[in-house]
KOLRO-967764 format. One record per residue (C-alpha): residue in three letters; x, y, z. Coordinates in steps of 0.2 Angstrom, whole numbers, plus 5000, padded with zeros to 4 digits. Layout:
// residues N
('ALA' (X Y Z))
...
//
This chain:
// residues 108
('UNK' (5673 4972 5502))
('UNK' (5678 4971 5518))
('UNK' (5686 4988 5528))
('UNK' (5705 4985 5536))
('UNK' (5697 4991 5551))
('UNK' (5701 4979 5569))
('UNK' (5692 4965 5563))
('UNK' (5702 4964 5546))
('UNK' (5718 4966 5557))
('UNK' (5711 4951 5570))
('UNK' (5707 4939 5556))
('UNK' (5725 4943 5550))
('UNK' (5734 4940 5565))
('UNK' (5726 4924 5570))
('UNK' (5729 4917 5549))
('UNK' (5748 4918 5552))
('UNK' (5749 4936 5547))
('UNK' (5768 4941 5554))
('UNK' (5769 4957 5563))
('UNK' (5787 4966 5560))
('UNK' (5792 4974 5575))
('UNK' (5802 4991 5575))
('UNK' (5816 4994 5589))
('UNK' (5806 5006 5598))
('UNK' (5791 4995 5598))
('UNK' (5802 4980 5605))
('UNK' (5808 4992 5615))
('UNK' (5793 4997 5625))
('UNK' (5786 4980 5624))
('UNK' (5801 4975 5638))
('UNK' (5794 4990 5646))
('UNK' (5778 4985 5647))
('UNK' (5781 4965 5650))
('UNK' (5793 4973 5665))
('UNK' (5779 4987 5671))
('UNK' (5765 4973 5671))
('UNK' (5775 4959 5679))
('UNK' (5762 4957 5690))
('UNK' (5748 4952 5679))
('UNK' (5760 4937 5676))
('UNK' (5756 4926 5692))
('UNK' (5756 4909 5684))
('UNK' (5738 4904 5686))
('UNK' (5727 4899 5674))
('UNK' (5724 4911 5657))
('UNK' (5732 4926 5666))
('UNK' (5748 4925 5654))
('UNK' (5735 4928 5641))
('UNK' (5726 4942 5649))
('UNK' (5742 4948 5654))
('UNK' (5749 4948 5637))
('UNK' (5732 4956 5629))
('UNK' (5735 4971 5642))
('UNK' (5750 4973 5636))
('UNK' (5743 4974 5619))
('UNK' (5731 4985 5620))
('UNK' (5740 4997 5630))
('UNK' (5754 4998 5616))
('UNK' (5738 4999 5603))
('UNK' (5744 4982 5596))
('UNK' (5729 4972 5598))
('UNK' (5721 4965 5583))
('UNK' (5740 4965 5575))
('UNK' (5746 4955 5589))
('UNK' (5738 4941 5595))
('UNK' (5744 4935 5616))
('UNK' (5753 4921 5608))
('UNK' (5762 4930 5595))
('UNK' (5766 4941 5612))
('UNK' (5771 4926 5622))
('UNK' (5782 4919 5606))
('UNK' (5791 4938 5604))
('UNK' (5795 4936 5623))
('UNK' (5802 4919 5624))
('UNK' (5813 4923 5609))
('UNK' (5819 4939 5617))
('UNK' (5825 4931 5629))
('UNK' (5831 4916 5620))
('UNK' (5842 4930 5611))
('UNK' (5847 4937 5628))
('UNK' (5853 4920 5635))
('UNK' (5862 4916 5621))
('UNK' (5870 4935 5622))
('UNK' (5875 4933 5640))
('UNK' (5879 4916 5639))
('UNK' (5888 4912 5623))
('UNK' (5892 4894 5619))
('UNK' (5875 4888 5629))
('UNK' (5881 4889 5646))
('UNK' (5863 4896 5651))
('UNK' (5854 4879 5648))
('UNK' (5868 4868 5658))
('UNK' (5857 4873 5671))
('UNK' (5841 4866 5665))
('UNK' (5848 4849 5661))
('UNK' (5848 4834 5672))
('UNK' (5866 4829 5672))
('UNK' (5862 4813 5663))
('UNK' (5867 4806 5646))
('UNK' (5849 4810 5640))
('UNK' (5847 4827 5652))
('UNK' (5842 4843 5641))
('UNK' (5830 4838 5629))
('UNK' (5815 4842 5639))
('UNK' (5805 4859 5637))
('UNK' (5820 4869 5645))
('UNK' (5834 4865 5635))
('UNK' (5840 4873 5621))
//
């Protein structure tokens, strides 16, 4: 039988497993996202090496996968949009004007 050692917990993230998140780790996760900003430069992979860093240094790797990290991330700040801009005045700003404007990828 296999042991629930890292690679039991890898194999799980990557099948779907879904991580529950306590406040404190969500918490230090915003810490850590702000205290690494730099490893976030916009080229190629460095969002995933980036977000494995992140990871690791919170002892999260092999529960978390970088894009379960990247999808927590969006979502919190999805959430902090919506919070600081109640009704959806946040997006008005990604839309084009037009009739069709804001049903791209930043909208919503």
């Amino acid at each position: 039988m296999a042991s629930h050692g890292t690679e039991t917990a890898e194999a799980s993230a990557g099948a779907g497993f879904v991580f529950k998140w306590s406040k404190e780790q969500t918490a230090t996760f915003i810490k850590m996202r702000g205290d690494n900003e730099s490893l976030f430069t916009g080229a190629k992979f460095s969002a995933a090496i980036a977000w494995r860093t992140v990871l690791e240094d919170m002892g999260l790797q092999g529960s978390v996968t970088p894009l379960q990290a990247k999808k927590k991330w969006d979502n919190l700040k999805k959430r902090y949009k919506d919070c600081k801009y109640p009704g959806g005045h946040a997006t008005a700003k990604f839309s084009s004007g037009g009739p069709r404007g804001g049903r791209g990828r930043g909208s919503g």
